[in-house]
mmCIF file of the N, C-alpha and C atoms, coordinates in Angstrom:
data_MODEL
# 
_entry.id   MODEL 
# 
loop_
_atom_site.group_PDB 
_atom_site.id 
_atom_site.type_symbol 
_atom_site.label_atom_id 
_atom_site.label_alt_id 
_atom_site.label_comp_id 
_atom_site.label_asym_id 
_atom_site.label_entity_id 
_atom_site.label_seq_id 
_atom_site.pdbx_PDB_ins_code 
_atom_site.Cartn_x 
_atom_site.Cartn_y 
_atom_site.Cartn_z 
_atom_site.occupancy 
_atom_site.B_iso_or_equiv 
_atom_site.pdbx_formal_charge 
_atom_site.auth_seq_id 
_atom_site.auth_comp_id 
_atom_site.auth_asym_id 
_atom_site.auth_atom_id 
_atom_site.pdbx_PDB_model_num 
ATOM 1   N N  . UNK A 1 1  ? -4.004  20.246 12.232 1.00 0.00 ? 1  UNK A N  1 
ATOM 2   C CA . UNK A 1 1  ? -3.776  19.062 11.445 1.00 0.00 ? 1  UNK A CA 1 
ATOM 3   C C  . UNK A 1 1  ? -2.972  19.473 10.208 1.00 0.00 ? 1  UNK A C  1 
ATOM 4   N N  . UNK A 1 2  ? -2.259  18.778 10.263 1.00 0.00 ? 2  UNK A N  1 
ATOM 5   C CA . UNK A 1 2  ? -0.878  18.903 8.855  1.00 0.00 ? 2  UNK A CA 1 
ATOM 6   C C  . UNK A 1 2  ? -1.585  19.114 7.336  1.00 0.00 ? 2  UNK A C  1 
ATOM 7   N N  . UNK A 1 3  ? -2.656  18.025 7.302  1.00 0.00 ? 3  UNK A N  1 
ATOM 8   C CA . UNK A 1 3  ? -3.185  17.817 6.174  1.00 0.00 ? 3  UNK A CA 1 
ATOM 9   C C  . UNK A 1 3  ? -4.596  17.262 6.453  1.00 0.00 ? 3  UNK A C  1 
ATOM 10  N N  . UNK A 1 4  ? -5.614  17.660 5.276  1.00 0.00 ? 4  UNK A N  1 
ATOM 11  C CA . UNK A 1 4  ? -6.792  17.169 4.977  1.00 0.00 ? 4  UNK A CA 1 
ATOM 12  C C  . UNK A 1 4  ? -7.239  15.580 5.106  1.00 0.00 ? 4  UNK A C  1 
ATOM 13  N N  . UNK A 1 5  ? -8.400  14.821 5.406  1.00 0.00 ? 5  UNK A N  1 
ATOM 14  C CA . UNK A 1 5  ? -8.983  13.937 4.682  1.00 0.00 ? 5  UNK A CA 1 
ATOM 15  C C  . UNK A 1 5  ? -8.770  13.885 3.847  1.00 0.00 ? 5  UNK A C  1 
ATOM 16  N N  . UNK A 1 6  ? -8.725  12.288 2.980  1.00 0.00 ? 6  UNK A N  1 
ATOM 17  C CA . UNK A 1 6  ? -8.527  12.135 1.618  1.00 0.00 ? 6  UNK A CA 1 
ATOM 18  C C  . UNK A 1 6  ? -9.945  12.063 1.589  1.00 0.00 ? 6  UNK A C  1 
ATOM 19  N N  . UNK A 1 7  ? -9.790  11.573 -0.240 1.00 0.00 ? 7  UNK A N  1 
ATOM 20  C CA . UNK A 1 7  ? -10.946 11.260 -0.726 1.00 0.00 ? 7  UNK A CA 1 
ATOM 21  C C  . UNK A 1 7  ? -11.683 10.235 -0.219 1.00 0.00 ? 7  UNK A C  1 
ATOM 22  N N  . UNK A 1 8  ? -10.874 9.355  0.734  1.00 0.00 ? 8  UNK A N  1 
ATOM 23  C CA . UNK A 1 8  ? -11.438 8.102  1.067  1.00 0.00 ? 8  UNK A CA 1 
ATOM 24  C C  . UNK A 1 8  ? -12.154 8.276  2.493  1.00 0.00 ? 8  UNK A C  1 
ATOM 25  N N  . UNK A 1 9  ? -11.634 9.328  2.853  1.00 0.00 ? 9  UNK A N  1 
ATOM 26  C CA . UNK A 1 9  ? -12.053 9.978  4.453  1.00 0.00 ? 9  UNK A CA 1 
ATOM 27  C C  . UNK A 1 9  ? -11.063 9.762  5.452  1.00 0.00 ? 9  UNK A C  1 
ATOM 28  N N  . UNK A 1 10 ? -10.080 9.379  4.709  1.00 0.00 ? 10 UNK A N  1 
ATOM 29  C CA . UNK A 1 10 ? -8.616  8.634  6.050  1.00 0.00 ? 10 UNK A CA 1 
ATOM 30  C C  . UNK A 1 10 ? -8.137  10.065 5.619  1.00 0.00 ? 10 UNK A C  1 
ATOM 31  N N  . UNK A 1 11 ? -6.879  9.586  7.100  1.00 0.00 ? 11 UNK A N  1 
ATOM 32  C CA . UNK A 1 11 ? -6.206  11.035 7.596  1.00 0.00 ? 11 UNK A CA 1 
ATOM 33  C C  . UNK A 1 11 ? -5.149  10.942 7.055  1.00 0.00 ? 11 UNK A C  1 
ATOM 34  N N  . UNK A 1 12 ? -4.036  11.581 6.971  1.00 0.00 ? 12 UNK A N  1 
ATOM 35  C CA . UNK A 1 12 ? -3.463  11.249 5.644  1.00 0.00 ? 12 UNK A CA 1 
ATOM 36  C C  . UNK A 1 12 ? -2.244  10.446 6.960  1.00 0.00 ? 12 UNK A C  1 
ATOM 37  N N  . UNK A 1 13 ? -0.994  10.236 6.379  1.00 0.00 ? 13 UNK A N  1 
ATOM 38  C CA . UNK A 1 13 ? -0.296  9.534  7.588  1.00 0.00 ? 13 UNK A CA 1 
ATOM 39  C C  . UNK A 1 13 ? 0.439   10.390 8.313  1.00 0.00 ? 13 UNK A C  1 
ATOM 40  N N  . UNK A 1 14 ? 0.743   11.789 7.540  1.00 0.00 ? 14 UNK A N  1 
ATOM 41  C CA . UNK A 1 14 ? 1.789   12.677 8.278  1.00 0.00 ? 14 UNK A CA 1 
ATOM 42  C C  . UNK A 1 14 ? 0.901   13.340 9.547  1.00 0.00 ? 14 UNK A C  1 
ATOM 43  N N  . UNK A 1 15 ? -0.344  12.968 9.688  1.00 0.00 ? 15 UNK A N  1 
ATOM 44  C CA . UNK A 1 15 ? -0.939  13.663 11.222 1.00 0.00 ? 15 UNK A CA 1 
ATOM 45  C C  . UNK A 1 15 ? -1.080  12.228 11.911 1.00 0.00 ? 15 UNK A C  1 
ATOM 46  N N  . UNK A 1 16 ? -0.972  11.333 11.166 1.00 0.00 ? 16 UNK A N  1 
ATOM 47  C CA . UNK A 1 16 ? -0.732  10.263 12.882 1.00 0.00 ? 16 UNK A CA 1 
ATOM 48  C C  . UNK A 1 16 ? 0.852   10.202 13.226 1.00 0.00 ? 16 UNK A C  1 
ATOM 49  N N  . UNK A 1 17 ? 1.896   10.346 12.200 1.00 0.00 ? 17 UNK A N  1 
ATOM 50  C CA . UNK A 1 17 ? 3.080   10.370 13.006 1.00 0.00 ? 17 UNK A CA 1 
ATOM 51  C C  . UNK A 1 17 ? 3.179   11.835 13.434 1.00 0.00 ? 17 UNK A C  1 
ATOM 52  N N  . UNK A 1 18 ? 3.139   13.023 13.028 1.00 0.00 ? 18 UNK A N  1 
ATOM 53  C CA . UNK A 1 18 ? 2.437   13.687 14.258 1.00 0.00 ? 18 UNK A CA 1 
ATOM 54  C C  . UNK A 1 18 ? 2.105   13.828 15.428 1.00 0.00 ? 18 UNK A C  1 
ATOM 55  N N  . UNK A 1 19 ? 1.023   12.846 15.258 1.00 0.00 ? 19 UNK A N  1 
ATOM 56  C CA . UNK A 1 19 ? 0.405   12.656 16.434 1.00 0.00 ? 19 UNK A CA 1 
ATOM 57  C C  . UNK A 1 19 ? 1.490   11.799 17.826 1.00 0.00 ? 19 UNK A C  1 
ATOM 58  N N  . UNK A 1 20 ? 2.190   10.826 17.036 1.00 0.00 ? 20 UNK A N  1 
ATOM 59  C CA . UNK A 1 20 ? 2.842   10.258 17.832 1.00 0.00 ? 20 UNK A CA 1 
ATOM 60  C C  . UNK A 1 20 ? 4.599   11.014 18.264 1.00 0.00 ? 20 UNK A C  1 
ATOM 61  N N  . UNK A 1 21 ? 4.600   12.122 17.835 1.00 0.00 ? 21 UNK A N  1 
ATOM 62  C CA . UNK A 1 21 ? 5.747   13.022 17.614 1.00 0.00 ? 21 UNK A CA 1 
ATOM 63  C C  . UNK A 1 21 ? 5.267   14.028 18.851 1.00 0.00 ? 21 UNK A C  1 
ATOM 64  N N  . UNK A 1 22 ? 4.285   14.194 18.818 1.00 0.00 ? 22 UNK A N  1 
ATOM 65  C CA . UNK A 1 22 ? 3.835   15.196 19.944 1.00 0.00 ? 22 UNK A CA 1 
ATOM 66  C C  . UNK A 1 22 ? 3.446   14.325 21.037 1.00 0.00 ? 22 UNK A C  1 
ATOM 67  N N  . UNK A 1 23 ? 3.286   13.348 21.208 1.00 0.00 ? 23 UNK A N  1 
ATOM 68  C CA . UNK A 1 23 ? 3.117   12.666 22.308 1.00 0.00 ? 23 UNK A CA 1 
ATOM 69  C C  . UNK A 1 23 ? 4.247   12.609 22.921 1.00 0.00 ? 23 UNK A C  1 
ATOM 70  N N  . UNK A 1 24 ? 5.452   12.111 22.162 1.00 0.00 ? 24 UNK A N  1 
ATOM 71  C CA . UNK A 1 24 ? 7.054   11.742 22.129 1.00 0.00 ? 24 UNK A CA 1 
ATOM 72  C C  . UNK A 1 24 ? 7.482   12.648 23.152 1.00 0.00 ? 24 UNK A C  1 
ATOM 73  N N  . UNK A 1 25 ? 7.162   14.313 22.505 1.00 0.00 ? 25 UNK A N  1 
ATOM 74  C CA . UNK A 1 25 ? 7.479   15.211 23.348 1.00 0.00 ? 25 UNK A CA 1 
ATOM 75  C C  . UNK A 1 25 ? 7.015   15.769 24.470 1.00 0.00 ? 25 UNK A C  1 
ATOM 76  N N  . UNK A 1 26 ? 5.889   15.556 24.246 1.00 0.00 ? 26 UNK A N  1 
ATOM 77  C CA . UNK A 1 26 ? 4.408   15.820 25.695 1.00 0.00 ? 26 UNK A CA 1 
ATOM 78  C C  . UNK A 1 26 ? 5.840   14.739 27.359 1.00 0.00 ? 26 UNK A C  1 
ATOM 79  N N  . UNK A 1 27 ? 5.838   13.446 26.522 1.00 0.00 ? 27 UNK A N  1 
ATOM 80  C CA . UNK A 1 27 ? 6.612   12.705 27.775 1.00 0.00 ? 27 UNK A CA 1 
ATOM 81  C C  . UNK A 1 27 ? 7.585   12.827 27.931 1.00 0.00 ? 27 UNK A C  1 
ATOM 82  N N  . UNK A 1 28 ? 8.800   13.602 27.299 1.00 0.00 ? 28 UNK A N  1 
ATOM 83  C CA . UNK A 1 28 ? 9.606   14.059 27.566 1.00 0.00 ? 28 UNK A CA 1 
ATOM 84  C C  . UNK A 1 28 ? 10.024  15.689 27.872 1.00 0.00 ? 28 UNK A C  1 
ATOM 85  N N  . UNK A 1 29 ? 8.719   16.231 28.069 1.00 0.00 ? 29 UNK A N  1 
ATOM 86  C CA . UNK A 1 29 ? 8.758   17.439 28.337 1.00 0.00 ? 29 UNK A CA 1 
ATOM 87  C C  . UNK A 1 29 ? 7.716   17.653 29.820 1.00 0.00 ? 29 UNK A C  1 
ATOM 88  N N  . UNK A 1 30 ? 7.661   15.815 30.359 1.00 0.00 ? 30 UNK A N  1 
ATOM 89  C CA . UNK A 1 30 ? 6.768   16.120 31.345 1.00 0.00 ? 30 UNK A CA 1 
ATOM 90  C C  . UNK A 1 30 ? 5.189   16.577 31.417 1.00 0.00 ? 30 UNK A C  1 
ATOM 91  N N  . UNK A 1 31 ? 4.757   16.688 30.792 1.00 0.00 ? 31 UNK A N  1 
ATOM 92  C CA . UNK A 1 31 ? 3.296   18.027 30.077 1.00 0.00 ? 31 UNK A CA 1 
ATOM 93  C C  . UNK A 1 31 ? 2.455   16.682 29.987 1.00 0.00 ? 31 UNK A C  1 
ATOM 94  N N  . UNK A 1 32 ? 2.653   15.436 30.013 1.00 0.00 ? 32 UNK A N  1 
ATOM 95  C CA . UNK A 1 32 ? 1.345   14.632 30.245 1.00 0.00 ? 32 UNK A CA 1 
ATOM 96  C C  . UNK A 1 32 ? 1.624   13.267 30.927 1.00 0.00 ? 32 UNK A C  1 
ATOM 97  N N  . UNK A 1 33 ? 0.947   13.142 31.627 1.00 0.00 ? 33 UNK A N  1 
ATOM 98  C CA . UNK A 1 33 ? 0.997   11.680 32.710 1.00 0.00 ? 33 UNK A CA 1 
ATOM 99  C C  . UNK A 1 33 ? 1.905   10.562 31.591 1.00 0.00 ? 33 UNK A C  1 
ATOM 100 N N  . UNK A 1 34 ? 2.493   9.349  32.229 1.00 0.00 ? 34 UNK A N  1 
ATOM 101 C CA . UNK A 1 34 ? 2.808   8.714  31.225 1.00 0.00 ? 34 UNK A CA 1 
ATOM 102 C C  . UNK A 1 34 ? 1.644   7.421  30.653 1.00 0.00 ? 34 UNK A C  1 
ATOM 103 N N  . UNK A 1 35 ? 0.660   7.479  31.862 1.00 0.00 ? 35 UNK A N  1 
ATOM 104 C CA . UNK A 1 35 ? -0.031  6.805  31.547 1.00 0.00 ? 35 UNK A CA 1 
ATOM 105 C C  . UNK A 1 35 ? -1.181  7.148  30.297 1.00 0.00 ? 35 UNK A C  1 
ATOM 106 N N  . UNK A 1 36 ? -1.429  8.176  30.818 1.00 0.00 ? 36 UNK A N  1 
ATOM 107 C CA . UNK A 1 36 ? -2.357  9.268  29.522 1.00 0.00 ? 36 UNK A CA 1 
ATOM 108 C C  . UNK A 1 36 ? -1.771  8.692  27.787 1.00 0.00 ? 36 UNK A C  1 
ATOM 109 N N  . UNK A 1 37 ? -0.334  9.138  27.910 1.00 0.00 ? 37 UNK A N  1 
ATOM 110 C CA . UNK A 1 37 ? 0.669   8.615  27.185 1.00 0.00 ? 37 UNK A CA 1 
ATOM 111 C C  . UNK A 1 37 ? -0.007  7.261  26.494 1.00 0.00 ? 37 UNK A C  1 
ATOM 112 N N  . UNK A 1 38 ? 0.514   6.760  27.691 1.00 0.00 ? 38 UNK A N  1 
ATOM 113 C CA . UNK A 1 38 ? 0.051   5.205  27.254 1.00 0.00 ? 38 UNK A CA 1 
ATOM 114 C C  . UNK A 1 38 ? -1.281  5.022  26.373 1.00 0.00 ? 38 UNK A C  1 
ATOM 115 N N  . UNK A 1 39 ? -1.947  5.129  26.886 1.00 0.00 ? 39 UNK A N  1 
ATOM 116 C CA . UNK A 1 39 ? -3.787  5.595  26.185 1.00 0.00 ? 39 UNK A CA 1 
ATOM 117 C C  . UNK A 1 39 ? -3.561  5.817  24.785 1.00 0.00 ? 39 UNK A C  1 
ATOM 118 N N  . UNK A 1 40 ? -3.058  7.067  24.728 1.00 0.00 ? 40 UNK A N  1 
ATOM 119 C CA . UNK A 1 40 ? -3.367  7.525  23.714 1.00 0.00 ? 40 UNK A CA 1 
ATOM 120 C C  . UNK A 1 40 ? -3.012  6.425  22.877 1.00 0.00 ? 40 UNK A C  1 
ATOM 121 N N  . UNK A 1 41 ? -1.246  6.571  22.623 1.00 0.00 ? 41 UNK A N  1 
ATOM 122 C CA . UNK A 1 41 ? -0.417  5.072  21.702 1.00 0.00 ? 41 UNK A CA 1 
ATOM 123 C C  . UNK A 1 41 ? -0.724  4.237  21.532 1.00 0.00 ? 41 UNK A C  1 
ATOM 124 N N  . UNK A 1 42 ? -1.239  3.575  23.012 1.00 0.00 ? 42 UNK A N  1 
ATOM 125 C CA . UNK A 1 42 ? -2.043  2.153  22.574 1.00 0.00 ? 42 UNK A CA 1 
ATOM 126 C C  . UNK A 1 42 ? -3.632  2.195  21.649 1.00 0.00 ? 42 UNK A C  1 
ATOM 127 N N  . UNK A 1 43 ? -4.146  3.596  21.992 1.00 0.00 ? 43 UNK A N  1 
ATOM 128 C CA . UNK A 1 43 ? -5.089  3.652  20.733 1.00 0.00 ? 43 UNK A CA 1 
ATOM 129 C C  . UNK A 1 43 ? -4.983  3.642  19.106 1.00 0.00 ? 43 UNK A C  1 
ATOM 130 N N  . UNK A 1 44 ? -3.735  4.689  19.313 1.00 0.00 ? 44 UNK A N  1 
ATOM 131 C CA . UNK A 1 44 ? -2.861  4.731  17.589 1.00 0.00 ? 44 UNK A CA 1 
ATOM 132 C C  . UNK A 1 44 ? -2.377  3.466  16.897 1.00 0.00 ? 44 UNK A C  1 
ATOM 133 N N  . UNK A 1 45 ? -2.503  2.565  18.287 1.00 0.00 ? 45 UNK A N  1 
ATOM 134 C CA . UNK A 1 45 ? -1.686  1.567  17.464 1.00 0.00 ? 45 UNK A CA 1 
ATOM 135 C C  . UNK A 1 45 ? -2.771  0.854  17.194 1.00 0.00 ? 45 UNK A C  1 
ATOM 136 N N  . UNK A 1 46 ? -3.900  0.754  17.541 1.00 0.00 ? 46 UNK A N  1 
ATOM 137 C CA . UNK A 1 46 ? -5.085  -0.245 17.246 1.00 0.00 ? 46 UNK A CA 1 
ATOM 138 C C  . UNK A 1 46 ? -5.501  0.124  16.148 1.00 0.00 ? 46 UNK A C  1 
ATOM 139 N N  . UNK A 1 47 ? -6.004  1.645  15.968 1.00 0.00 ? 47 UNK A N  1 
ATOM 140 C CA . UNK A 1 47 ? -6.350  2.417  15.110 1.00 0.00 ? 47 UNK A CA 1 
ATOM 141 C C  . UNK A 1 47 ? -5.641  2.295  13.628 1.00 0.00 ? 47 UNK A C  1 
ATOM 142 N N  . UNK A 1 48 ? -4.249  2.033  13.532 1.00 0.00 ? 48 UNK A N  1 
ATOM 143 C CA . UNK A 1 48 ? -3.239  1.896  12.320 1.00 0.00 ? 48 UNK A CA 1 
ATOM 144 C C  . UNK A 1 48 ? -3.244  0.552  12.265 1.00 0.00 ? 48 UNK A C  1 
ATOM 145 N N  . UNK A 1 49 ? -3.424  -0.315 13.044 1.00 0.00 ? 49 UNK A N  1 
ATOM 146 C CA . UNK A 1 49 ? -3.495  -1.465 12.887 1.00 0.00 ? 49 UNK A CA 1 
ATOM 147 C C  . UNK A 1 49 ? -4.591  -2.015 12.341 1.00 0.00 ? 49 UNK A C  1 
ATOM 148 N N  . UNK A 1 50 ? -5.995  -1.737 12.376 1.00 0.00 ? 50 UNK A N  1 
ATOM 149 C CA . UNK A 1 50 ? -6.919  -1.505 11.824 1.00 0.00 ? 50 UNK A CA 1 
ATOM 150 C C  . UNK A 1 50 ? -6.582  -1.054 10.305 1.00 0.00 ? 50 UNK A C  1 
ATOM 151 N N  . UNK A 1 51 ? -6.306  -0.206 10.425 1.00 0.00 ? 51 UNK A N  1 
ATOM 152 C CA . UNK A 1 51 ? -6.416  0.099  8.916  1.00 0.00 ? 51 UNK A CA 1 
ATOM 153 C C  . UNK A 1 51 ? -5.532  -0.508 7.924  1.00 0.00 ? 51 UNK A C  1 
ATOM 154 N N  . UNK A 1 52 ? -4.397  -0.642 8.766  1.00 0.00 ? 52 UNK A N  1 
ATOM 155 C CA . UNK A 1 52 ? -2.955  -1.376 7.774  1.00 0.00 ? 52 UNK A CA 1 
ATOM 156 C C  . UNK A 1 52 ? -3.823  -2.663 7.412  1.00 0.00 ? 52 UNK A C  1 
ATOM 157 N N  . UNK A 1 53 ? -4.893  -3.313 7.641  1.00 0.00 ? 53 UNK A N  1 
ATOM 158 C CA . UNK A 1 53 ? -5.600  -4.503 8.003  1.00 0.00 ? 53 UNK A CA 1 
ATOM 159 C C  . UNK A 1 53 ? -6.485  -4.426 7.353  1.00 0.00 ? 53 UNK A C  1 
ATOM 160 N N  . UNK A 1 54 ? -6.995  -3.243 6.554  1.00 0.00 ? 54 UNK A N  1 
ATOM 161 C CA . UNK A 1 54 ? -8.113  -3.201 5.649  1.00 0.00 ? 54 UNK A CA 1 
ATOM 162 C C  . UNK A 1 54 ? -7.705  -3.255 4.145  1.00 0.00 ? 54 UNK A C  1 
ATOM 163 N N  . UNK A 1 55 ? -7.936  -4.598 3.743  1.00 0.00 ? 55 UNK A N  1 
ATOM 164 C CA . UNK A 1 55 ? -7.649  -5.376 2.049  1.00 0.00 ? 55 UNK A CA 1 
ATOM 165 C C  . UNK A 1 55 ? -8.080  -4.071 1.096  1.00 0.00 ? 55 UNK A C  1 
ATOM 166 N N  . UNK A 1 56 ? -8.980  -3.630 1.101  1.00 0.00 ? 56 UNK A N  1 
ATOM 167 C CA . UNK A 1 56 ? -9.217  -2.241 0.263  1.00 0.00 ? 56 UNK A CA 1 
ATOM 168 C C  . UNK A 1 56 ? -8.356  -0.651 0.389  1.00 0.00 ? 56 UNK A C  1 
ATOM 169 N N  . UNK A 1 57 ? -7.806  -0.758 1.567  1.00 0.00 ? 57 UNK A N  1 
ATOM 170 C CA . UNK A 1 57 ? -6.428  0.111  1.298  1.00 0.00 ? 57 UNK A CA 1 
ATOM 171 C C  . UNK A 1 57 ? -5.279  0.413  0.322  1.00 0.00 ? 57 UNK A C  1 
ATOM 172 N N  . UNK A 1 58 ? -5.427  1.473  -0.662 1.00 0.00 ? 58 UNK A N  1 
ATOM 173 C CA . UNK A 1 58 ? -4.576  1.658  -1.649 1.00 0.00 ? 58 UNK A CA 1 
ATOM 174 C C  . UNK A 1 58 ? -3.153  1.255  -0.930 1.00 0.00 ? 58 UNK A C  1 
ATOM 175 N N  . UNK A 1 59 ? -2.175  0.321  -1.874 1.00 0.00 ? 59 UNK A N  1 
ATOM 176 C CA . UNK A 1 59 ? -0.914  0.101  -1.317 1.00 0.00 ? 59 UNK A CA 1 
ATOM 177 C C  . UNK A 1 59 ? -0.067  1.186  -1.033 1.00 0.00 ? 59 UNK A C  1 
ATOM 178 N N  . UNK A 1 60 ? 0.100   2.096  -1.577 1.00 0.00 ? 60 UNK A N  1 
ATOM 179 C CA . UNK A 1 60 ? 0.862   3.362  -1.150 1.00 0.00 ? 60 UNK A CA 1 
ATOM 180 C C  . UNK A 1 60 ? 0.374   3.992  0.627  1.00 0.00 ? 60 UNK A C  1 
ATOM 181 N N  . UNK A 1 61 ? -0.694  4.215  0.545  1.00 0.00 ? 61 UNK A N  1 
ATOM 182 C CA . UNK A 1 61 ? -1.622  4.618  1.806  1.00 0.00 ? 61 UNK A CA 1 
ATOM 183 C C  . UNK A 1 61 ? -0.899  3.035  2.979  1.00 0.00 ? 61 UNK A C  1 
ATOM 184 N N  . UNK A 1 62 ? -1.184  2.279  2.508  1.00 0.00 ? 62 UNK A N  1 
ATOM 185 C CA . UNK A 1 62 ? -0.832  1.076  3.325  1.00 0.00 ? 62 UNK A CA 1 
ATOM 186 C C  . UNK A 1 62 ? 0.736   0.866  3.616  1.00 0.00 ? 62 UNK A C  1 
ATOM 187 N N  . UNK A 1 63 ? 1.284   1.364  2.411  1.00 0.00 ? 63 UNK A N  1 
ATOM 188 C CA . UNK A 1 63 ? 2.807   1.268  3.459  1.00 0.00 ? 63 UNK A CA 1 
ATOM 189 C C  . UNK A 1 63 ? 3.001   2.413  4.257  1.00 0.00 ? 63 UNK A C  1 
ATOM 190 N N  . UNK A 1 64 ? 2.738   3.641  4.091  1.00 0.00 ? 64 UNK A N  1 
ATOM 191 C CA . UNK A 1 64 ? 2.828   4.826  4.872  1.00 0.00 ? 64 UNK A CA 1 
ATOM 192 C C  . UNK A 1 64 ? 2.549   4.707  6.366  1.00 0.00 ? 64 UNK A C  1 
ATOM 193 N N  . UNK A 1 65 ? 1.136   4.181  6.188  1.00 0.00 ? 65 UNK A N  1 
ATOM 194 C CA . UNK A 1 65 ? 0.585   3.255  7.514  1.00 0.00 ? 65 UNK A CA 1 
ATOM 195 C C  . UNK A 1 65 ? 1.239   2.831  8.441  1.00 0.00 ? 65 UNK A C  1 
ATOM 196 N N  . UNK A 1 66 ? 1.763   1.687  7.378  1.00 0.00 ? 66 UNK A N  1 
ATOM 197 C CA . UNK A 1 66 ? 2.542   0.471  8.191  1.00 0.00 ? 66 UNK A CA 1 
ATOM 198 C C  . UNK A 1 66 ? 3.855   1.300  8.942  1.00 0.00 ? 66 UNK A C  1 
ATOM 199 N N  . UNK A 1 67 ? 4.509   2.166  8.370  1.00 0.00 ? 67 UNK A N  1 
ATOM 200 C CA . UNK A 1 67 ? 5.865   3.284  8.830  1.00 0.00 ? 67 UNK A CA 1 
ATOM 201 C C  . UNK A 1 67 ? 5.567   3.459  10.679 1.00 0.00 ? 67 UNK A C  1 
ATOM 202 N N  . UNK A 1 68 ? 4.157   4.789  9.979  1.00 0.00 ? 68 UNK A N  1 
ATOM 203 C CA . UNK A 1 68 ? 3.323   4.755  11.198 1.00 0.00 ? 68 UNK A CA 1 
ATOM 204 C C  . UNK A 1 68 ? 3.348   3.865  12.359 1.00 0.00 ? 68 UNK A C  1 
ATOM 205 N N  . UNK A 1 69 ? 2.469   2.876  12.188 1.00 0.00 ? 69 UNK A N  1 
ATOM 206 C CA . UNK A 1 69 ? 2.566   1.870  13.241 1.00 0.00 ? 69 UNK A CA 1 
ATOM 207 C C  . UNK A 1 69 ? 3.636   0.825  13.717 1.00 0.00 ? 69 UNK A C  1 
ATOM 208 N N  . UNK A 1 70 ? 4.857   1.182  12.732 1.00 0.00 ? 70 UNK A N  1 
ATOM 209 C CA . UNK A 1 70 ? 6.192   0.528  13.155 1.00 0.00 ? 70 UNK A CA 1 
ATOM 210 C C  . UNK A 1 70 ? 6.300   1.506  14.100 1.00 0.00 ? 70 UNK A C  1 
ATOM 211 N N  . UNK A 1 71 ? 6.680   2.814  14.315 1.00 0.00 ? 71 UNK A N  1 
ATOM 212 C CA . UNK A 1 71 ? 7.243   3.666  14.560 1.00 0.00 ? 71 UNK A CA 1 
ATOM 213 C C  . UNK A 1 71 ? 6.096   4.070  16.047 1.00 0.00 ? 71 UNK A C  1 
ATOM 214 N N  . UNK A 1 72 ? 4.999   3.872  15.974 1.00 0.00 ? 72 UNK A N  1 
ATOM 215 C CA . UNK A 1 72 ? 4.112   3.964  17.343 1.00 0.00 ? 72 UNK A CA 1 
ATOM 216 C C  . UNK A 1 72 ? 4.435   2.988  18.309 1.00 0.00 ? 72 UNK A C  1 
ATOM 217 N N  . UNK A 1 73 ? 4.137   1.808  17.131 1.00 0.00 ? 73 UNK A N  1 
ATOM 218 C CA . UNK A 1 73 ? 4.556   0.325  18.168 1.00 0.00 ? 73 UNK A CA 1 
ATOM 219 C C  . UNK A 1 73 ? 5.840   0.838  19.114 1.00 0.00 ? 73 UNK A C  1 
ATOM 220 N N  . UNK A 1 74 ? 7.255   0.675  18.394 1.00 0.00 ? 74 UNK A N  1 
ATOM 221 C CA . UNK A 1 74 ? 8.210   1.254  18.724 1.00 0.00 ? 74 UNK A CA 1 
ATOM 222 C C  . UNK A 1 74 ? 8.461   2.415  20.150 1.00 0.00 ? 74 UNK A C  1 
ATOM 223 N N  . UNK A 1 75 ? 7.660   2.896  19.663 1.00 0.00 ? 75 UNK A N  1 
ATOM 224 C CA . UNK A 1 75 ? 7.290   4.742  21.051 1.00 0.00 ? 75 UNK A CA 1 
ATOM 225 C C  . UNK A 1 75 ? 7.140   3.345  21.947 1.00 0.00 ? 75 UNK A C  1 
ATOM 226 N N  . UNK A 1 76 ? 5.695   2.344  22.073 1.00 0.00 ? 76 UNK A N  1 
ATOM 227 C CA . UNK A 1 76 ? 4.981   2.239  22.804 1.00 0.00 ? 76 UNK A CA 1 
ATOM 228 C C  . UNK A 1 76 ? 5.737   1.322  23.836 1.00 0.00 ? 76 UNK A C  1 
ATOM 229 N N  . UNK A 1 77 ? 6.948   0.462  22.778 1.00 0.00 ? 77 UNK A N  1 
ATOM 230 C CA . UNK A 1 77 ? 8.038   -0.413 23.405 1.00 0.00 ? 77 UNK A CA 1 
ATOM 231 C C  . UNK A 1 77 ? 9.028   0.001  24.320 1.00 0.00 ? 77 UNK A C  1 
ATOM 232 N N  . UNK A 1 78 ? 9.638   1.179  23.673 1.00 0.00 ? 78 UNK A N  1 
ATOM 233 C CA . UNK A 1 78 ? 10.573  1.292  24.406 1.00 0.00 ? 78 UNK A CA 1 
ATOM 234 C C  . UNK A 1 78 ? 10.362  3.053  25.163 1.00 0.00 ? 78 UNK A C  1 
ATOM 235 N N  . UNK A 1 79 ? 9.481   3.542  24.892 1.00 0.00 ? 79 UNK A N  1 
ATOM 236 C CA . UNK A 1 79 ? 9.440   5.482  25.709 1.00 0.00 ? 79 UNK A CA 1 
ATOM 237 C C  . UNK A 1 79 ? 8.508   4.691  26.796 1.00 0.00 ? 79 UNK A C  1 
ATOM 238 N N  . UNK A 1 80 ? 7.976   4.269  26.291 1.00 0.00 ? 80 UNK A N  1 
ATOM 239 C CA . UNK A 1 80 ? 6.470   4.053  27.949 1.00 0.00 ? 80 UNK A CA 1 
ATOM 240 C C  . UNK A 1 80 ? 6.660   3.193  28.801 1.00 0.00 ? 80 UNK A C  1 
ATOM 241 N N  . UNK A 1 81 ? 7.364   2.316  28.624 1.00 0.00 ? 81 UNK A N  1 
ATOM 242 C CA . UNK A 1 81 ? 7.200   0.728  29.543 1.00 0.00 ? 81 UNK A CA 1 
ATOM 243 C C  . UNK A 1 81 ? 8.643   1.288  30.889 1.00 0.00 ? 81 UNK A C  1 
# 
């Protein structure tokens, strides 16, 4: 993991795009089903969506987020389908 928990217990955002950076490559390097694929993203995106969605989210944390889940959504639109 890139980086720690914050103080708040969230992950910071550079390990969910990460996360969706290594997926990126997992399916274009063959190394995981695309459906697996699928799974995962469509979890990231619930997961960021969730949180982009929580009113007590510092705004900084919340646009970072939102990057995030543009950018998953995105994977999930056009790498998987």
């Amino acid at each position: 993991m890139s980086e720690p928990l914050d103080s708040n217990g969230l992950l910071g955002h550079e390990s969910l795009l990460d996360a969706v950076i290594h997926i990126d490559q997992a399916v274009a390097g063959n190394t995981i089903a695309p459906a697996a694929a699928k799974g995962i993203v469509y979890s990231l995106v619930e997961t960021l969506g969730s949180m982009v969605g929580d009113p007590d989210l510092p705004v900084d944390l919340k646009s970072a987020y939102m990057d995030d889940l543009d950018l998953a959504v995105d994977f999930e639109q056009n790498s998987l389908n």
